[in-house]
C-alpha positions as CSV (number, residue, x, y, z in Angstrom):
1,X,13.6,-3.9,14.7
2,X,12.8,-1.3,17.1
3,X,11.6,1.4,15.2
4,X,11.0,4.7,16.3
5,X,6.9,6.0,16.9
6,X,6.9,8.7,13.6
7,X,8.4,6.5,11.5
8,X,5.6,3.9,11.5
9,X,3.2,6.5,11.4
10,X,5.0,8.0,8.3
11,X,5.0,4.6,6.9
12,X,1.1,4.5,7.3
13,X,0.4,7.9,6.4
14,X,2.4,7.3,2.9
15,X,0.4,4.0,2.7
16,X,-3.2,6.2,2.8
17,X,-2.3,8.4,0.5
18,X,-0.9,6.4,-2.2
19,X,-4.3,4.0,-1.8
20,X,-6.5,7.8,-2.1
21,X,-4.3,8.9,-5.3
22,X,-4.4,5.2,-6.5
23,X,-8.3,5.7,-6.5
24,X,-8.4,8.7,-7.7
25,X,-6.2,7.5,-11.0
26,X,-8.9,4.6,-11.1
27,X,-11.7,6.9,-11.0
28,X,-10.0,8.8,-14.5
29,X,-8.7,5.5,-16.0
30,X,-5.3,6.2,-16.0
31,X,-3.7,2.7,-15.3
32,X,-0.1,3.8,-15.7
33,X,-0.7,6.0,-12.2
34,X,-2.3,2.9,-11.0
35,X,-0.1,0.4,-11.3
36,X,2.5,3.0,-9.7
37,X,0.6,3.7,-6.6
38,X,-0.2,0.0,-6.3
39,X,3.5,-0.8,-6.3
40,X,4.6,1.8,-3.9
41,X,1.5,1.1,-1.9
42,X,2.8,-2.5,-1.7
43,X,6.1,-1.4,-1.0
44,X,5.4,0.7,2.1
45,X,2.9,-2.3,3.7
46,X,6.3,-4.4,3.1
47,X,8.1,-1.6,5.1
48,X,5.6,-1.4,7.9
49,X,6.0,-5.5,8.2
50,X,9.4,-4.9,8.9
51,X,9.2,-1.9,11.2
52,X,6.5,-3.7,13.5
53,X,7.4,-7.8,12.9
54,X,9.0,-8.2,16.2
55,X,7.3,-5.5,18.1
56,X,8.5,-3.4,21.2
């Protein structure tokens, strides 16, 4: 897939952010908000794979 240049780098700016609030629910113990961020963290490296697999 040729994918266009802001839409990896939205893909990887969504990544950071859901890895900073998935520490920041670690750091207060609230696992529920964890487990979220870790899926949609997961989610958008899936994504990313798929944007860049077969390069430009």
């Amino acid at each position: 897939m040729n994918a266009p240049a802001w839409r990896i780098w939205l893909t990887v700016a969504l990544m950071c952010g859901w890895g900073i609030l998935g520490i920041r629910f670690a750091q207060k113990q609230d696992w529920a908000f964890v487990l979220m961020c870790v899926a949609l963290f997961i989610v958008n490296g899936i994504t990313l794979w798929r944007l860049t697999k077969n390069g430009k």
